[in-house]
C-alpha positions in Angstrom: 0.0 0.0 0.0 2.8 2.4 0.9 4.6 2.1 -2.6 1.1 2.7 -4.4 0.7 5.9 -2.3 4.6 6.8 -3.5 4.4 6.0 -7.0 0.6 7.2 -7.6 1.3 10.8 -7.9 4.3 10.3 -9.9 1.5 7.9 -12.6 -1.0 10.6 -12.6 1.5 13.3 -13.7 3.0 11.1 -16.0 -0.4 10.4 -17.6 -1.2 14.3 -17.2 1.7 15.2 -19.3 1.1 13.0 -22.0 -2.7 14.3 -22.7 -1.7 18.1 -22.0 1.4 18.5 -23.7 2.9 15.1 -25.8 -0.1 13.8 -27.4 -1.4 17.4 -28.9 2.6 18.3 -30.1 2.6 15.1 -32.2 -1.2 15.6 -33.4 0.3 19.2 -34.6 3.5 17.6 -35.9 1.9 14.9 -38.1 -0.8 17.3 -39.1 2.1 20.1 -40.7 3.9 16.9 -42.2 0.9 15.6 -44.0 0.2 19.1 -45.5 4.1 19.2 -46.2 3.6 15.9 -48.2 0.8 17.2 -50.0 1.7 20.4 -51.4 1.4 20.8 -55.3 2.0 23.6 -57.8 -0.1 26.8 -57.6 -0.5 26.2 -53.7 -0.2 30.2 -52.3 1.6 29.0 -49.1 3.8 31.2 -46.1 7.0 29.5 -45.1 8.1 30.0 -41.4 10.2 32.8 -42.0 7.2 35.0 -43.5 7.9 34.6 -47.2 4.6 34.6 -49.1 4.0 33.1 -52.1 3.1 30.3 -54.9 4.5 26.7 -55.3 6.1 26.5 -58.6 8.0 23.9 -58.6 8.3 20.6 -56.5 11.1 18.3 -55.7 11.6 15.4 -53.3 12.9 17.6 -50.4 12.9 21.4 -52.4 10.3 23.5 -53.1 10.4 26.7 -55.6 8.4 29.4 -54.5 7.5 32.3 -56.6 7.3 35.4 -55.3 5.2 38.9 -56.2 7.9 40.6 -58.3 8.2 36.9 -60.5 11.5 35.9 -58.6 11.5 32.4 -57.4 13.4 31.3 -54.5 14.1 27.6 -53.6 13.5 26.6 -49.8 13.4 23.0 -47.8 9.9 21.6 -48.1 10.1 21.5 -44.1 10.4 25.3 -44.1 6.7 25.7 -45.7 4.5 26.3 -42.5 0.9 26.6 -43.9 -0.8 26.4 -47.2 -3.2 29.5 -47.2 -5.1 28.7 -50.5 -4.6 25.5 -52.6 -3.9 25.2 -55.9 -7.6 23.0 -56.3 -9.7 25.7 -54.6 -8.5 28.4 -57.2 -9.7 26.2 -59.9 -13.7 25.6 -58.0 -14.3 29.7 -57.5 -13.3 30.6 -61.2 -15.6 27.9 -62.6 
């Protein structure tokens, strides 16, 4: 009975740590590699240093963005943080 009582609280933090912060850090992480996986060309996307722009190219592990001015820059696919229009829904609102 005494080691239950010692090792209890130690369990329920353990278990309280995994919901609050482990579990949701790899739903997030999982979620930002699938949309990394899934980008395609005409995707307007933001990369995590602020750069906005428009997939124009894509390699196994490089992406070409182009720019506003028509310059296109090559970053890691892994520094693309969000995908704030795909290519797909540009081609449903012109129809």
């Amino acid at each position: 009975m005494d080691m239950i009582s010692t090792i209890g609280p130690l369990l329920l933090m353990f278990v309280l740590f995994y919901f609050l912060l482990i579990r949701p850090q790899q739903k997030r992480q999982k979620s930002v590699q699938n949309m990394q996986s899934s980008l395609k060309k005409g995707d307007r996307i933001v990369t995590i240093g602020g750069l906005h722009g428009f997939v124009d190219a894509i390699d196994e592990g490089k992406v070409v963005i182009k720019c506003g001015d028509g310059s296109r820059l090559t970053y890691d696919r892994a520094a693309i943080r969000e995908v704030t229009e795909s290519a797909g829904s540009d081609m449903l609102a012109k129809s």
